[in-house]
Backbone as CSV, one residue per row, in Angstrom:
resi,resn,N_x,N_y,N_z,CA_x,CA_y,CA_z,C_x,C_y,C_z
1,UNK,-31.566,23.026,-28.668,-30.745,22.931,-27.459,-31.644,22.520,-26.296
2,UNK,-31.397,21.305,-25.581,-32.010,20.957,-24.301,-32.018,21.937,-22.978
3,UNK,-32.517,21.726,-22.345,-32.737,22.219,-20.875,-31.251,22.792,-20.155
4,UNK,-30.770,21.691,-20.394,-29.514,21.799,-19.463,-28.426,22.077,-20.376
5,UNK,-28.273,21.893,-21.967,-27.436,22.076,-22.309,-27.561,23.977,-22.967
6,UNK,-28.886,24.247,-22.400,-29.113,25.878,-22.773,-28.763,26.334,-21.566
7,UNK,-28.927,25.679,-19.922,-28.222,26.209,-19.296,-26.970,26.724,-18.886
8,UNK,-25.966,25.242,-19.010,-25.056,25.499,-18.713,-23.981,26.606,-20.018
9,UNK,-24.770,26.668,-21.652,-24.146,27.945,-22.224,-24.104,28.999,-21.522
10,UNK,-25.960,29.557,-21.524,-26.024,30.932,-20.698,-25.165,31.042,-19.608
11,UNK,-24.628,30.381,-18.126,-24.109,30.099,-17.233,-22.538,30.055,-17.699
12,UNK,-21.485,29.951,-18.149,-20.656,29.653,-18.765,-20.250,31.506,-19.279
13,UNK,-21.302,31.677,-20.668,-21.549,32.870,-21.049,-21.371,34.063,-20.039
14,UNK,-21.814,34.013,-18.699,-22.179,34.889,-18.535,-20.993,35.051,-16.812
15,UNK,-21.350,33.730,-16.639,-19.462,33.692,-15.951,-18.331,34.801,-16.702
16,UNK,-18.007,34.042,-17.960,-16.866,35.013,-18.213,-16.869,36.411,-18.315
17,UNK,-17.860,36.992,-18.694,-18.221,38.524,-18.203,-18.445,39.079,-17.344
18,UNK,-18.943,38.179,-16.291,-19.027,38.609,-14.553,-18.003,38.603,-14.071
19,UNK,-17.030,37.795,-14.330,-16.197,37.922,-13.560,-14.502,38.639,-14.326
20,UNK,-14.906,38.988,-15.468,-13.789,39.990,-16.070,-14.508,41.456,-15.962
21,UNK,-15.925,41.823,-15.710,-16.626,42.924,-15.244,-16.208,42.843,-13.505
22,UNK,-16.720,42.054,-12.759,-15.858,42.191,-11.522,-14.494,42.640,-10.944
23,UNK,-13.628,42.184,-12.003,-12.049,42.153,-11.825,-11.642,43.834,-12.268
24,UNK,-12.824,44.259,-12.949,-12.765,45.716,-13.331,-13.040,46.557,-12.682
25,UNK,-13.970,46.069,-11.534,-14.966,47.295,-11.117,-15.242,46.487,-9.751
26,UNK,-13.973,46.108,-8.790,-13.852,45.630,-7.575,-14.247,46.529,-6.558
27,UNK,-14.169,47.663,-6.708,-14.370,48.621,-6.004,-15.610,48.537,-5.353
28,UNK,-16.904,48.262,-6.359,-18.407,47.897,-5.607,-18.391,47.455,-4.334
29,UNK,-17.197,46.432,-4.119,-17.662,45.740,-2.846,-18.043,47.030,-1.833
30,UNK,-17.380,47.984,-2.146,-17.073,48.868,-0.864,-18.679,49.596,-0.774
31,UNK,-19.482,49.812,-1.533,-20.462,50.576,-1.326,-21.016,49.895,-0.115
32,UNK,-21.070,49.071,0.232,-21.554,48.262,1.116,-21.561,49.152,2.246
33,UNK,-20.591,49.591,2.697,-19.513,50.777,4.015,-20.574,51.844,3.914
34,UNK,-20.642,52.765,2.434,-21.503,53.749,2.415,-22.928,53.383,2.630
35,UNK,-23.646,52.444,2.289,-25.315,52.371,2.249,-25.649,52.209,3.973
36,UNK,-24.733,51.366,4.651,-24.808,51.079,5.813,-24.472,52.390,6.696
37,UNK,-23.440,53.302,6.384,-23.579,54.455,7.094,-24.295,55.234,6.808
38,UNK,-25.049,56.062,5.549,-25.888,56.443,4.960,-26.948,56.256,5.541
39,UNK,-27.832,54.967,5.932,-28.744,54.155,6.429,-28.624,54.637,7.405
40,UNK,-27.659,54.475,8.592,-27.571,55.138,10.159,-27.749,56.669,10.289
41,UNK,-27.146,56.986,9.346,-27.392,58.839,10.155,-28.733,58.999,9.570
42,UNK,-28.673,58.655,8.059,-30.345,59.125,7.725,-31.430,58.888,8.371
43,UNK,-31.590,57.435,8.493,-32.797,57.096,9.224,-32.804,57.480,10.854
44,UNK,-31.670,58.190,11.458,-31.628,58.717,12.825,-31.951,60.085,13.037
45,UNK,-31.664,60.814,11.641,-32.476,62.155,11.308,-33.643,62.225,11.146
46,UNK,-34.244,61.231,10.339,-35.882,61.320,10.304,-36.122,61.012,11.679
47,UNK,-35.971,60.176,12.425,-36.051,59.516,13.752,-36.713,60.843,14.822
48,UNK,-35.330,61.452,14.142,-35.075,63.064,15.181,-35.781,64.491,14.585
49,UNK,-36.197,64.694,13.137,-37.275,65.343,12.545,-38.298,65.136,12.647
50,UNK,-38.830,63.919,12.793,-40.187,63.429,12.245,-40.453,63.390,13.731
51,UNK,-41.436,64.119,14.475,-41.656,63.839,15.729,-42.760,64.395,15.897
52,UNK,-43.982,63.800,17.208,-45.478,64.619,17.115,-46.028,64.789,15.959
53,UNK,-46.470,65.206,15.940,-47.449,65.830,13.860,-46.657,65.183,13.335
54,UNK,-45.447,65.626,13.049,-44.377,65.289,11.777,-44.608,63.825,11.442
55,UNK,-45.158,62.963,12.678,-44.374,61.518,12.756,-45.508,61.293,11.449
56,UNK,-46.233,61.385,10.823,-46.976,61.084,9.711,-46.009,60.783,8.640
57,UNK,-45.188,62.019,8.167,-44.514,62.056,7.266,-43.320,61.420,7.598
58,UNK,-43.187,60.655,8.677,-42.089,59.713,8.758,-41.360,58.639,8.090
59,UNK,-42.571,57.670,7.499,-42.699,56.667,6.616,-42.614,57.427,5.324
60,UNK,-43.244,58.046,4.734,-43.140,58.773,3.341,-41.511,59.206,3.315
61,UNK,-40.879,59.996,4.014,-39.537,60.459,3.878,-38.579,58.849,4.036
62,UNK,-39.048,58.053,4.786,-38.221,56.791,5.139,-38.144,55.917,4.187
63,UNK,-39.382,56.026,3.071,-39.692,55.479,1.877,-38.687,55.798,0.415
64,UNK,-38.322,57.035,0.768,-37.950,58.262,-0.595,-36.346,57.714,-0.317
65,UNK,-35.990,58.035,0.915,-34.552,57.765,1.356,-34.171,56.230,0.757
66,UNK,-34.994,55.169,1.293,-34.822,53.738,0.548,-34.601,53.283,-0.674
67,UNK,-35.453,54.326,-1.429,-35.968,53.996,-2.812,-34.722,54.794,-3.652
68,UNK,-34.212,56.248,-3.005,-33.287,56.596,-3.688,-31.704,56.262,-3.594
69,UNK,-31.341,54.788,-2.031,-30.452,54.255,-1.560,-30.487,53.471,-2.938
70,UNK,-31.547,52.398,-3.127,-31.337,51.311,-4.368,-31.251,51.925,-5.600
71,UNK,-31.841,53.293,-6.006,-31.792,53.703,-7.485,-30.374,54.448,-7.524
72,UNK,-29.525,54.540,-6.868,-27.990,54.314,-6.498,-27.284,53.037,-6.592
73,UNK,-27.600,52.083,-6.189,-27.096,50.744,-6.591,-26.951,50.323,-7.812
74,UNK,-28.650,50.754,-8.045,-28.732,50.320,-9.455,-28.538,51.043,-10.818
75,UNK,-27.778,52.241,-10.511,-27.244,53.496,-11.523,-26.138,52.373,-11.304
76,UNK,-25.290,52.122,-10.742,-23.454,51.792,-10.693,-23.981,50.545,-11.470
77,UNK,-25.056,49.538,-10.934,-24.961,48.312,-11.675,-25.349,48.502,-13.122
78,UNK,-25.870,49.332,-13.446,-26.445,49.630,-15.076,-25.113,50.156,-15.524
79,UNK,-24.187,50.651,-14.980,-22.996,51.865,-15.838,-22.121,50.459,-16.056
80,UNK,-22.088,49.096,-14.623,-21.054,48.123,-14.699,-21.777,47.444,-16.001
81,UNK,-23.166,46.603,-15.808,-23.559,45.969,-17.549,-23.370,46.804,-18.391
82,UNK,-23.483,48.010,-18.668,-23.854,48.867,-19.802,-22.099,49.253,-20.512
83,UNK,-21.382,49.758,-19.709,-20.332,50.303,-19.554,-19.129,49.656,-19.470
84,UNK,-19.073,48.566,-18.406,-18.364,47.856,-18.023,-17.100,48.991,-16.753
85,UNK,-17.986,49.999,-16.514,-17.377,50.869,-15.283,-18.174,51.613,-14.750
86,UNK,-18.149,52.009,-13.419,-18.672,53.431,-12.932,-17.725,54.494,-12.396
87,UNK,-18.466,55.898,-12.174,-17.489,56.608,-11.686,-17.645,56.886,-9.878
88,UNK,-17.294,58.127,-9.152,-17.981,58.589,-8.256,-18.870,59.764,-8.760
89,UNK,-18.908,60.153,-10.077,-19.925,61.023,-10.770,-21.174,60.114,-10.911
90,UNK,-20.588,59.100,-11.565,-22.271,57.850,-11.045,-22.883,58.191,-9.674
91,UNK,-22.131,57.730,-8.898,-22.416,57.152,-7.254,-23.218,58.617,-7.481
92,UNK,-22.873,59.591,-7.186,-23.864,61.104,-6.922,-24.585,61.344,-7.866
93,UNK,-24.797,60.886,-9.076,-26.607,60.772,-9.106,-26.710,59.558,-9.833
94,UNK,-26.505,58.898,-9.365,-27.611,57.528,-8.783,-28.486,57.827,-7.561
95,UNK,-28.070,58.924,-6.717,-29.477,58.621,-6.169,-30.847,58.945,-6.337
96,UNK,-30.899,59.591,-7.638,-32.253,60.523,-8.411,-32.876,59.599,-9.355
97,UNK,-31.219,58.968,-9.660,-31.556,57.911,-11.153,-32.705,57.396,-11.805
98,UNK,-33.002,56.656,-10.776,-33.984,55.482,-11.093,-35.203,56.035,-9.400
99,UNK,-34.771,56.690,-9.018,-35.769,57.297,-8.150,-37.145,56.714,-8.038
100,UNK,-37.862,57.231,-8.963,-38.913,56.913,-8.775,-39.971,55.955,-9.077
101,UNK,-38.740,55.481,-10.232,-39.449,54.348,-10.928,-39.334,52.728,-9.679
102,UNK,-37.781,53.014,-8.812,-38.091,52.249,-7.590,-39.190,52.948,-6.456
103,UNK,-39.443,54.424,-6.283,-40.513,54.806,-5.205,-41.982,53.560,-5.764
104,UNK,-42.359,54.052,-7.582,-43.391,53.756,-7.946,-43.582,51.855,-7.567
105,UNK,-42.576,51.398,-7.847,-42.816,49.591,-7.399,-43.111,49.704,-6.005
106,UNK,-42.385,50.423,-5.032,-43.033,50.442,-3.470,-43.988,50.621,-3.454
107,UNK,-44.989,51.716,-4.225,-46.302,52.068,-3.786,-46.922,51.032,-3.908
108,UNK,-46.494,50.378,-5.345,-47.499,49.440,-5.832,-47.857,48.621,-5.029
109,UNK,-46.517,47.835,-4.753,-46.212,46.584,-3.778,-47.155,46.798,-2.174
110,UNK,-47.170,48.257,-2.101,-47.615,48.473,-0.664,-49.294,48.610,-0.821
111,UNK,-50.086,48.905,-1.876,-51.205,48.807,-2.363,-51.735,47.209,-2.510
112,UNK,-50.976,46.337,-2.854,-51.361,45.042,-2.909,-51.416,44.419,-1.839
113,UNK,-50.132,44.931,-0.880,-50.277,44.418,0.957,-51.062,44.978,1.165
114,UNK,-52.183,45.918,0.695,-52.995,46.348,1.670,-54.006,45.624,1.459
115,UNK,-54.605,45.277,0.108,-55.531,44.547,-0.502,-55.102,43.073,-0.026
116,UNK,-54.162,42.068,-0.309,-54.066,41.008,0.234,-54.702,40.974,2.115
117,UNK,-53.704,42.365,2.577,-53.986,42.295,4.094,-55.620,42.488,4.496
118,UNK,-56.346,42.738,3.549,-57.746,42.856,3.641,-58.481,41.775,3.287
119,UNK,-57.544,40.411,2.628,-58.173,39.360,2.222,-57.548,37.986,3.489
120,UNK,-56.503,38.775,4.116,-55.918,37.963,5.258,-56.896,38.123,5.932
121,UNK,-58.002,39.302,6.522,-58.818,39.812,7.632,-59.654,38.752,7.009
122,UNK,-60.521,38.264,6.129,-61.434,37.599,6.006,-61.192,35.777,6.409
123,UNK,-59.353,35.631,6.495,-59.645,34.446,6.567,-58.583,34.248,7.544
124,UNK,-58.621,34.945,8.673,-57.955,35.377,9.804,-57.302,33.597,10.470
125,UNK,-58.098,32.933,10.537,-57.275,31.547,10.917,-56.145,31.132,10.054
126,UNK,-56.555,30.996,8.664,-54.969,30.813,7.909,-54.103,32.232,8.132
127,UNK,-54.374,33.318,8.137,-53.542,34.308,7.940,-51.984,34.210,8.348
128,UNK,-51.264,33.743,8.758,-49.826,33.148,8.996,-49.575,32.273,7.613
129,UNK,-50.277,31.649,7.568,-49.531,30.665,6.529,-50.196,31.188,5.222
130,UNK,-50.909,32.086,4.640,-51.560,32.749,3.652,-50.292,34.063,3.246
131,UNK,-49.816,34.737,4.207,-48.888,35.429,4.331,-47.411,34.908,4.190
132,UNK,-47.402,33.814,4.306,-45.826,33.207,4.214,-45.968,32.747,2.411
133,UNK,-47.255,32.023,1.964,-47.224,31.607,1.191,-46.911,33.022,0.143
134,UNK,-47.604,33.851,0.306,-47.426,35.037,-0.340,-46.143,36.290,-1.028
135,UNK,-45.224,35.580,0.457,-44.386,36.540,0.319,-43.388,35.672,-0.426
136,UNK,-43.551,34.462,-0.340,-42.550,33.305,-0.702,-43.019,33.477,-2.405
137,UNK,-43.904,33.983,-2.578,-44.604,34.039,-4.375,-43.793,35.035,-5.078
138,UNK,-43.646,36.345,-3.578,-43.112,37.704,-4.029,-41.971,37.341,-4.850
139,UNK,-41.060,36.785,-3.647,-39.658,36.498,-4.015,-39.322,36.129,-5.356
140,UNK,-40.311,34.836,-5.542,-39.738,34.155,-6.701,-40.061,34.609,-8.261
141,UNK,-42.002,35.387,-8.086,-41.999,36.023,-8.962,-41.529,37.336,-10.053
142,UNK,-40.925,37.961,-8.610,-40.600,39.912,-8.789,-39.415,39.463,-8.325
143,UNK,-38.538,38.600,-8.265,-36.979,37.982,-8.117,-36.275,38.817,-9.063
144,UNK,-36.704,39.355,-10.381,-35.567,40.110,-11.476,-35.752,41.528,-11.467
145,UNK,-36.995,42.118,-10.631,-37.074,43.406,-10.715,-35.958,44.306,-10.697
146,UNK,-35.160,44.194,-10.118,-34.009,45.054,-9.657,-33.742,45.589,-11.393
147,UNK,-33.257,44.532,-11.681,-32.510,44.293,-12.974,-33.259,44.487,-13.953
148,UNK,-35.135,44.334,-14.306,-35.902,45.318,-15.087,-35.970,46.774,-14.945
149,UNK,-35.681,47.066,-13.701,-35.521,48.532,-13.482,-34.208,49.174,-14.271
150,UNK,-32.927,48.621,-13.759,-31.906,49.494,-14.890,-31.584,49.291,-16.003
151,UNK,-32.368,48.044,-16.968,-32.158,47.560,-17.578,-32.911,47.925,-18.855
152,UNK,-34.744,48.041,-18.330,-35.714,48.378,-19.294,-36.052,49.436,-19.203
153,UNK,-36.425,50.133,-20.007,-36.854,51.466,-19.634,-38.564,51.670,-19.748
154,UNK,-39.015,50.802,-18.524,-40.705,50.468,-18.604,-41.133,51.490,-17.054
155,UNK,-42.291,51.604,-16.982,-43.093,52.176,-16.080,-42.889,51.339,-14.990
156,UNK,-43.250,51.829,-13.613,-43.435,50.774,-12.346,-44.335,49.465,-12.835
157,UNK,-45.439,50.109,-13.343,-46.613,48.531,-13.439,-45.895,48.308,-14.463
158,UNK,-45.231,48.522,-15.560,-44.775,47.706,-16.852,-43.736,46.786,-16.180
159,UNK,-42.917,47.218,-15.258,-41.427,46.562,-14.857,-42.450,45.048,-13.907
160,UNK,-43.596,45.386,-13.399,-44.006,44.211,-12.564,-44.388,43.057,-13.391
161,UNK,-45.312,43.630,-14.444,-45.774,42.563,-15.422,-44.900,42.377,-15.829
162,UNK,-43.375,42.785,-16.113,-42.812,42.056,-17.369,-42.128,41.136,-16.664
163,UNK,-42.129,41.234,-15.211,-41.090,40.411,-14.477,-42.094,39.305,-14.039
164,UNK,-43.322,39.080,-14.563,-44.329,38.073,-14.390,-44.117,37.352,-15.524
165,UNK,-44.087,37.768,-16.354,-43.846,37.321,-17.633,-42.440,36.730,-18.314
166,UNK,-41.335,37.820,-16.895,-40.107,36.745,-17.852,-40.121,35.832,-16.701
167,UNK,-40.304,35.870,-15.948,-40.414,34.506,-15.141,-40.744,33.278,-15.256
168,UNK,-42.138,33.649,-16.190,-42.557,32.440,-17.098,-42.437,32.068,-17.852
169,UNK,-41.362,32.505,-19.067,-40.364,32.151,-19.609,-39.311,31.042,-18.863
170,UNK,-38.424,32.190,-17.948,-37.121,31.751,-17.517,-36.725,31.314,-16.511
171,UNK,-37.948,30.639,-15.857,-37.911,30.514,-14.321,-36.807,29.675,-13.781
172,UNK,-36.251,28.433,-14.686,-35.322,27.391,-14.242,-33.733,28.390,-14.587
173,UNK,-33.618,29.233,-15.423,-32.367,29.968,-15.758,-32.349,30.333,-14.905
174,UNK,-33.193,31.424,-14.296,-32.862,32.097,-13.331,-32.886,31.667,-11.980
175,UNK,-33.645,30.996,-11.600,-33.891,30.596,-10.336,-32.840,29.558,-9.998
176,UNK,-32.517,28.988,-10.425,-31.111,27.653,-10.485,-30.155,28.799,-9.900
177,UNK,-29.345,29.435,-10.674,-28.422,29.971,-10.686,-28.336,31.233,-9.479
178,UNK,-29.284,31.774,-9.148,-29.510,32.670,-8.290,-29.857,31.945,-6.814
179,UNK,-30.326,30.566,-6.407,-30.671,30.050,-5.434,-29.336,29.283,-4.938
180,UNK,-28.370,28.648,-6.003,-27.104,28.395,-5.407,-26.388,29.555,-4.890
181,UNK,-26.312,30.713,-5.720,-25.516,31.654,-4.997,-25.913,31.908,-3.541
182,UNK,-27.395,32.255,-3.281,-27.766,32.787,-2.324,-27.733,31.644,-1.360
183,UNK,-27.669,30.535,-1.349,-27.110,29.532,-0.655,-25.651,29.311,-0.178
184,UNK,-24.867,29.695,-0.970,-23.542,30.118,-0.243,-23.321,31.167,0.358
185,UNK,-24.020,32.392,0.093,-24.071,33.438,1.162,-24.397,33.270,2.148
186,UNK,-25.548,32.463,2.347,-26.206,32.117,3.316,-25.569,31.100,4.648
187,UNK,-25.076,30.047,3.639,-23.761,28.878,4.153,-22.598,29.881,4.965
188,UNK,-22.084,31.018,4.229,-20.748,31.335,4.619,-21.121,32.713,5.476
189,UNK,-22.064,33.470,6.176,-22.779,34.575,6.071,-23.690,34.392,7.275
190,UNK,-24.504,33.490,6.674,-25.346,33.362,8.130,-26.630,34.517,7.536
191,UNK,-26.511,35.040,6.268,-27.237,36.077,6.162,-28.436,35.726,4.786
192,UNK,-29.396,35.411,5.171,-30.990,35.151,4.378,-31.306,36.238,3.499
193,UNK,-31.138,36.179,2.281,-31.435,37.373,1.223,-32.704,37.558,1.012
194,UNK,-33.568,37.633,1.402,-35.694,37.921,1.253,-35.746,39.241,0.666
195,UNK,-34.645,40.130,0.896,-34.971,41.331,-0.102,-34.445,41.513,-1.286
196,UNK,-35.539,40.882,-2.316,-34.989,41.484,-3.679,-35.006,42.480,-4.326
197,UNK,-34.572,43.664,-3.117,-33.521,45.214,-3.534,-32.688,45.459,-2.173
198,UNK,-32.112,44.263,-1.782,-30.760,44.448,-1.339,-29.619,45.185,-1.833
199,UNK,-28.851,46.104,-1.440,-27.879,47.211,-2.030,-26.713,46.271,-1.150
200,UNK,-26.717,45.834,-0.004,-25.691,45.512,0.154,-26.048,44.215,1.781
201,UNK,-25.134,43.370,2.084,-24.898,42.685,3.502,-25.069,43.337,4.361
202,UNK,-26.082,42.989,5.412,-26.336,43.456,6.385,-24.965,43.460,7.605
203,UNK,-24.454,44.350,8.042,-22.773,44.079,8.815,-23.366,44.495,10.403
204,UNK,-23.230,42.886,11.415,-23.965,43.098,12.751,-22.691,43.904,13.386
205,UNK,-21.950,44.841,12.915,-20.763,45.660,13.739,-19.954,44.488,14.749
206,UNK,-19.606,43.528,14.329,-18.500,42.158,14.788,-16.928,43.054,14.436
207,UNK,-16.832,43.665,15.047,-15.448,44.745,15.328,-14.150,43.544,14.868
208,UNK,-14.075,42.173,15.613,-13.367,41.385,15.485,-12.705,40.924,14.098
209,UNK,-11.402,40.680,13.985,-10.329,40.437,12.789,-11.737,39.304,12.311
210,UNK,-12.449,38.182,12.863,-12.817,37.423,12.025,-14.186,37.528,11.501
211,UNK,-15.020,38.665,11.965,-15.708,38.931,11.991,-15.861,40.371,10.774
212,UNK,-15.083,40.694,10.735,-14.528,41.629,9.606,-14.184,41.088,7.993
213,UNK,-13.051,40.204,8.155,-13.121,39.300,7.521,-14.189,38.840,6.585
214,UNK,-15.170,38.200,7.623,-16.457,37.338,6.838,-17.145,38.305,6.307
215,UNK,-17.388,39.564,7.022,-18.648,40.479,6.294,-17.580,40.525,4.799
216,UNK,-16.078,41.043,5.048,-16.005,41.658,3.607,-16.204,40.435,2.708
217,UNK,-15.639,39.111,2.548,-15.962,37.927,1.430,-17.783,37.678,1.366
218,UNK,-18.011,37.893,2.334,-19.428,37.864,1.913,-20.271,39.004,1.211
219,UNK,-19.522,40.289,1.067,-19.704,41.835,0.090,-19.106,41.338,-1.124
220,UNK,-17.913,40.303,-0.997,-17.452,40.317,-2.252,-18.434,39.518,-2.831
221,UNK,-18.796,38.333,-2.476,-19.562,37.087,-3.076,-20.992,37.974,-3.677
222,UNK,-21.144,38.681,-2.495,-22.693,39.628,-2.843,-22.938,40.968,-4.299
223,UNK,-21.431,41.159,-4.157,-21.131,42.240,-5.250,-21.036,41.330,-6.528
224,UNK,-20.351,40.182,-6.769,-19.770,39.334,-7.515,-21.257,38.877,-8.378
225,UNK,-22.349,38.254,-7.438,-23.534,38.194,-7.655,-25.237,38.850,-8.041
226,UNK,-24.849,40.356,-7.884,-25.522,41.108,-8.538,-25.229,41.593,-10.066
227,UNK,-23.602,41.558,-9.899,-22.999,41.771,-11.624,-23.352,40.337,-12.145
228,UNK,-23.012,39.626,-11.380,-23.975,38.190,-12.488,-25.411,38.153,-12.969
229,UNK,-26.294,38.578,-11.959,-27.709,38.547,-12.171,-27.751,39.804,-13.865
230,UNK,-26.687,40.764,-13.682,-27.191,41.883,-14.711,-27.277,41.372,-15.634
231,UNK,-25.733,40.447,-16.121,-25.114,39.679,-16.940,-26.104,38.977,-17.670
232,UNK,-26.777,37.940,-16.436,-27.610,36.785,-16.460,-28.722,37.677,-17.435
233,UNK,-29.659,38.164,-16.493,-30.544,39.156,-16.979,-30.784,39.359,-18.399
234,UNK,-29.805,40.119,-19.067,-29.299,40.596,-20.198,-28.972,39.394,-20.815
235,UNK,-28.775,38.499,-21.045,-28.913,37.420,-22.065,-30.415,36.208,-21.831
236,UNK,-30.698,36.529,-20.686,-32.052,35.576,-21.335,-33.182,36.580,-21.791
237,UNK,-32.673,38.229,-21.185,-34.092,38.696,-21.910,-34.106,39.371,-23.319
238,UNK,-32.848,38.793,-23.850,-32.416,39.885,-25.332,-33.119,38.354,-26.074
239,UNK,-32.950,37.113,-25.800,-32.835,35.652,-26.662,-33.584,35.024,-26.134
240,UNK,-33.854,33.903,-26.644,-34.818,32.593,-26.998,-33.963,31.534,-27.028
241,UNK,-34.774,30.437,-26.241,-33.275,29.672,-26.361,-33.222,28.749,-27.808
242,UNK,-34.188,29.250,-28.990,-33.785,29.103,-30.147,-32.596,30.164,-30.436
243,UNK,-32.596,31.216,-30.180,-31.576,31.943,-30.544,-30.723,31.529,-30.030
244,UNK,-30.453,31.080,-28.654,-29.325,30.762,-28.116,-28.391,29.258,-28.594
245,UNK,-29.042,28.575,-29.185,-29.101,27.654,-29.611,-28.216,27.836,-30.896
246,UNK,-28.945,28.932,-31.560,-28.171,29.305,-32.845,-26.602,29.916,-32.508
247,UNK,-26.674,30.704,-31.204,-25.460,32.022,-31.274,-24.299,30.656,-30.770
248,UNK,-24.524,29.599,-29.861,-23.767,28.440,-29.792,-22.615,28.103,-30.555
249,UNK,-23.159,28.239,-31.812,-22.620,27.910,-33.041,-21.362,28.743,-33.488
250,UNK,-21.263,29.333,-32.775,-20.011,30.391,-33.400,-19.839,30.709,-31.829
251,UNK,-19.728,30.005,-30.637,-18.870,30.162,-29.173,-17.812,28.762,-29.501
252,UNK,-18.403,27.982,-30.095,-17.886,26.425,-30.559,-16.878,26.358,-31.283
């Protein structure tokens, strides 16, 4: 099977399950409402705890809260691939779920900014464009993490390497298909996805009928598109596109 004709199976494939898993489990859009209020009172409590001395442990608690916002996302998105449903018994512990195995990728990630940021100090004239180049590497390399996290059951450093590794495999599967979407979000949205552990659309409080409107189609498009990535996910990392090549044969 060629390039494009292994794409457009997987793509095809994985359409019809995204979007009969969507039509099931519409409800996601809405978490969007909770992470965003969640986000406001929490981070206004640490704001209002963490003060004098405390303010140390500001970032550490601001860290735990983040990490256990996405290992919530990504409990509902593992129950939607796995299950093809979640409950609100999900939603309340998802936030322990995957806890730490998202805390452990932060540390990591924040250990390497420190080491890169120590290799920016040496070459302080590029440092702008050494840093753009860098983060632009993040994206594209650690682009599936989300989805190694509920998906594999590997360590923080196992989930980084393996997402180095399926990358270099699957870089045109995935990256094709994930750069149009995020291009129509972007088109219809106005809103730049750079975080790959987004839980939900950022909503600038546009009170207005049309402004309401756009955030929710753009939760839907955003919800619509993480159940694809699981989808996606889950068939290029189970197959080969010799296998895929073969399983063809009986979609035909």
């Amino acid at each position: 099977m060629d390039l494009f004709k292994d794409l457009f199976f997987i793509n095809s494939t994985t359409s019809k399950k995204a979007l009969r898993s969507f039509s099931k489990n519409w409800t996601i859009v809405f978490t969007g409402f909770a992470y965003t209020l969640l986000n406001i009172v929490i981070f206004n409590l640490i704001n209002l705890l963490f003060r004098g001395v405390l303010g140390i442990l500001a970032g550490f608690a601001a860290a735990i809260v983040t990490s256990s916002l996405i290992s919530n996302y990504l409990y509902l998105l593992y129950n939607i691939i796995k299950y093809d449903n979640f409950t609100f018994e999900d939603f309340k512990e998802g936030f322990s779920h995957f806890l730490w195995k998202v805390y452990g990728v932060f540390f990591i990630a924040w250990l390497l900014s420190f080491f890169f940021g120590g290799l920016g100090d040496l070459f302080s004239e590029s440092v702008t464009r050494i840093n753009m180049i860098i983060n632009i590497l993040i994206i594209i390399i650690f682009n599936p993490l989300p989805e190694i996290i509920y998906q594999k059951g590997l360590s923080p450093w196992e989930s980084i390497t393996y997402s180095f590794n399926f990358m270099k495999e699957n870089w045109f599967n995935w990256l094709l298909p994930n750069a149009i979407f995020f291009f129509i979000i972007y088109k219809f949205t106005g809103n730049m996805l750079t975080n790959i552990f987004a839980t939900h659309l950022s909503y600038n409080f546009d009170i207005s009928l049309i402004g309401i409107l756009k955030y929710l189609i753009g939760q839907v498009l955003f919800s619509f598109i993480m159940i694809y990535r699981g989808f996606l996910f889950e068939i290029l990392s189970t197959s080969t596109r010799r296998k895929r090549s073969y399983m063809k044969k009986f979609y035909d």
